[in-house]
C-alpha positions as CSV (number, residue, x, y, z in Angstrom):
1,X,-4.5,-17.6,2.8
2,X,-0.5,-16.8,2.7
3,X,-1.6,-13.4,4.1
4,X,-2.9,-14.7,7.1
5,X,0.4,-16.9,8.4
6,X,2.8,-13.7,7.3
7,X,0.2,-12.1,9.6
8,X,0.6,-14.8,12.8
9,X,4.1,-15.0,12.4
10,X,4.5,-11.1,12.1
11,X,4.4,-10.6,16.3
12,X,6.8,-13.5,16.6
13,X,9.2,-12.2,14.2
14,X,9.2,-8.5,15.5
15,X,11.9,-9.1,18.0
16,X,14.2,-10.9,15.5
17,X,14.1,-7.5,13.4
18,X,14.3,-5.4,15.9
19,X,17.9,-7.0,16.5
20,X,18.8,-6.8,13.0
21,X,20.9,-4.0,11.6
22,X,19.1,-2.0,8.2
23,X,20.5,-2.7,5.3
24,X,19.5,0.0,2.4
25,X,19.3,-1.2,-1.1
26,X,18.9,0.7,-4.0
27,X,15.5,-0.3,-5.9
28,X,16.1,-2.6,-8.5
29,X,14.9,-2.6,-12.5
30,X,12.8,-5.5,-11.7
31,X,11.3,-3.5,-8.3
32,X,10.1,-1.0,-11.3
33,X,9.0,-3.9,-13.4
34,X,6.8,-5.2,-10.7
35,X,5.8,-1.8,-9.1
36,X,4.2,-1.7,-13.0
37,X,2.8,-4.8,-12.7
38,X,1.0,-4.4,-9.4
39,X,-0.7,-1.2,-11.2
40,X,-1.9,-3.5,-14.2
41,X,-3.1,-6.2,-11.7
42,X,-5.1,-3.5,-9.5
43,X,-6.8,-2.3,-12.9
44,X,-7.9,-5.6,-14.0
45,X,-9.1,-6.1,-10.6
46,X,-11.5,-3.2,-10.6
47,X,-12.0,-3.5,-14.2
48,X,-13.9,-6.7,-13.2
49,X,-15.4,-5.4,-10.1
50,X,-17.2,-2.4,-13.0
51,X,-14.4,0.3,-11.2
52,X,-12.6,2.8,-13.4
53,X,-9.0,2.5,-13.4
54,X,-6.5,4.0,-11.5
55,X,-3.8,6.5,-12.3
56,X,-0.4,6.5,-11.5
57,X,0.7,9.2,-8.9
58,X,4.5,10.0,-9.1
59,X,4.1,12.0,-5.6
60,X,2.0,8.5,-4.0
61,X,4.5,6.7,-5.7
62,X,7.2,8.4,-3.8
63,X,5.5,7.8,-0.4
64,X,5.2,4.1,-0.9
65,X,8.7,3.3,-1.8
66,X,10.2,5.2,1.2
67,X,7.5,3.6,3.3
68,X,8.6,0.4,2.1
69,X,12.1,1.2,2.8
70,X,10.9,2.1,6.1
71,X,9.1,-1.4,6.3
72,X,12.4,-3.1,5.2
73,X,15.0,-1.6,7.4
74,X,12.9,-0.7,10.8
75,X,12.1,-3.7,11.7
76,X,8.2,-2.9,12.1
77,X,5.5,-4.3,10.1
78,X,2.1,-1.7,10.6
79,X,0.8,1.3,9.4
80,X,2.6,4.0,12.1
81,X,6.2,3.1,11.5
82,X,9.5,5.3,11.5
83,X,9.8,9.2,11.8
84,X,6.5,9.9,9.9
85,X,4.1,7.1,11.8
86,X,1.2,8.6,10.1
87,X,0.3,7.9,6.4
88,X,-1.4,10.9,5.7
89,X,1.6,13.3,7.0
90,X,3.9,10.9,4.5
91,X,1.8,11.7,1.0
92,X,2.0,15.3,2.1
93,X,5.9,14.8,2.8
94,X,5.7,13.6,-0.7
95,X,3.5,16.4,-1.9
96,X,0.1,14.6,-2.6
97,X,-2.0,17.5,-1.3
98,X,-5.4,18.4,-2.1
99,X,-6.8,15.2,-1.6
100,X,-9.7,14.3,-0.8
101,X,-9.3,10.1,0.5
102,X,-6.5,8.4,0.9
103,X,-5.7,4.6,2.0
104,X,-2.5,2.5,2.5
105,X,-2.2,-1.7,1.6
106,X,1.5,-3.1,3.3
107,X,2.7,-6.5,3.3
108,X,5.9,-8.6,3.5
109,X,7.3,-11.8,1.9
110,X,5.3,-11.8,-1.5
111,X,8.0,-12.7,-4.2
112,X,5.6,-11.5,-7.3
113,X,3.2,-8.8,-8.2
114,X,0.3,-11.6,-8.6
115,X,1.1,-13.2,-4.7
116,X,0.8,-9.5,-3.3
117,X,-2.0,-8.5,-5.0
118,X,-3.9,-11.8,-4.4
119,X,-3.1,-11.6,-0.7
120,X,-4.6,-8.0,-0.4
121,X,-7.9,-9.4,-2.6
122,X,-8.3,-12.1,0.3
123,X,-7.5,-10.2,3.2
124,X,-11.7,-8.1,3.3
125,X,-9.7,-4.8,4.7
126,X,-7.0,-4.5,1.5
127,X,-9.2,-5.6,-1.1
128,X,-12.0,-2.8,0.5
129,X,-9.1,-0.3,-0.6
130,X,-8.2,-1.9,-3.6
131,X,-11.7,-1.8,-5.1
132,X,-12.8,1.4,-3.6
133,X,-14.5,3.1,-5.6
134,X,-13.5,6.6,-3.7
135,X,-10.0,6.6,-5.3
136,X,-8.3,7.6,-8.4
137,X,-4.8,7.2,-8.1
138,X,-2.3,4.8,-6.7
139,X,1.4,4.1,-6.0
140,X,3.6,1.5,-5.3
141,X,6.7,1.0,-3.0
142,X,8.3,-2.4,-3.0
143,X,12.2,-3.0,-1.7
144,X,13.3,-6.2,-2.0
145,X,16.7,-8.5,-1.1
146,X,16.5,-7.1,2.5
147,X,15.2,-7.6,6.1
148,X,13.3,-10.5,7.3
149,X,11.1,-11.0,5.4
150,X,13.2,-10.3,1.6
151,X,9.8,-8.5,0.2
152,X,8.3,-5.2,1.0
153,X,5.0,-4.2,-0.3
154,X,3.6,-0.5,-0.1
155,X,0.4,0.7,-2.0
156,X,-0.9,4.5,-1.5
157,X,-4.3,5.2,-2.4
158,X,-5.3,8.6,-3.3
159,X,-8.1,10.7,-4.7
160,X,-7.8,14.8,-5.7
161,X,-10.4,16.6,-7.5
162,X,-8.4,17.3,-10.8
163,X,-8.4,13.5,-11.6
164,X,-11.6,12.3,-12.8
165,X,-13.2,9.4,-10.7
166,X,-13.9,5.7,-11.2
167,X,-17.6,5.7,-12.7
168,X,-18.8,3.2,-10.2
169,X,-21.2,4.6,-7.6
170,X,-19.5,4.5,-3.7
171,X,-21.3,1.1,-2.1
172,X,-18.5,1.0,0.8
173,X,-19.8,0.9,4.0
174,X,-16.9,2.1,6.4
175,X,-13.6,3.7,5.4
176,X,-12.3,2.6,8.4
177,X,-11.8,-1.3,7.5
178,X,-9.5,-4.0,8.9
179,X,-6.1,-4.6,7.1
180,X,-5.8,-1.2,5.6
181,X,-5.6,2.0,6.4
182,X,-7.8,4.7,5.2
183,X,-8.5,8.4,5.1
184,X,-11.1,10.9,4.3
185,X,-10.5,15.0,3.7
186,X,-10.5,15.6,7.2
187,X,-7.7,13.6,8.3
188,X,-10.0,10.9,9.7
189,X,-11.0,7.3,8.7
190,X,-14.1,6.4,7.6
């Protein structure tokens, strides 16, 4: 339910970060410790949903932490913030091409890899990414100690043809879900 009050307090908040200066920090050891963790946590999750695993993507990897950094230091919380407003143009920027889906998970003021990822499970448009069965790979941005809201949560979903698929059959309905953002080959959701 934490998901939902960061949500209502997110348009009420805006204005207070838009007056705030950025403040860059460098990613932390334990950023990489719970970027790792997020990964492990997603897995188990579609483990127990009958989903393959996901890879780790250095180039999806890439997009999410400067997305997070975007997140942290803009002072706007949605999916078409900073220079690059569209997802798709930023895992090309960071050289995920080929694909052939893609989807984006944010959110702010999670301390721990378990609050994030149990926030996106109970929010119906993150956990439709999460466990989707269309993608193979993931990343993970997080920046934390600045901004508003001290946590800043990024996960890039991706799928290319030279990484094998989860073996679950595709029961998704719509691409195009509430909460996250998603893609197909074309450019266009769901």
């Amino acid at each position: 339910m934490r998901w939902i009050t960061t949500t209502l307090l997110v348009p009420c908040l805006l204005l207070l970060l838009i007056q705030m200066r950025p403040v860059v920090a460098a990613p932390s050891q334990n950023d990489s410790i719970f970027g790792a963790r997020v990964l492990e946590l997603t897995n188990r999750a579609r483990q127990q949903a009958g989903l393959g695993s996901l890879a780790l993507s250095s180039e999806l990897n890439n997009a999410a932490q400067s997305y997070s950094q975007v997140l942290a230091t803009s002072g706007c919380f949605e999916h078409t913030c900073g220079p690059v407003p569209n997802f798709v143009d930023r895992a090309g920027q960071s050289g995920y091409t080929g694909w052939s889906s893609l989807g984006e998970n944010i959110a702010v003021g999670y301390a721990t890899p378990e609050a994030v990822i149990a926030g996106w499970m109970n929010s119906p448009g993150h956990r439709a990414n999460l466990l989707s069965p269309k993608f193979t790979e993931m990343g993970i941005g997080l920046v934390s100690g600045i901004g508003q809201f001290g946590t800043y949560w990024t996960q890039e979903f991706g799928s290319r043809p030279e990484v094998t698929r989860a073996s679950a059959p595709d029961t998704s309905a719509d691409d195009n879900v509430a909460g996250g953002a998603t893609a197909d080959d074309d450019g266009s959701g769901g």
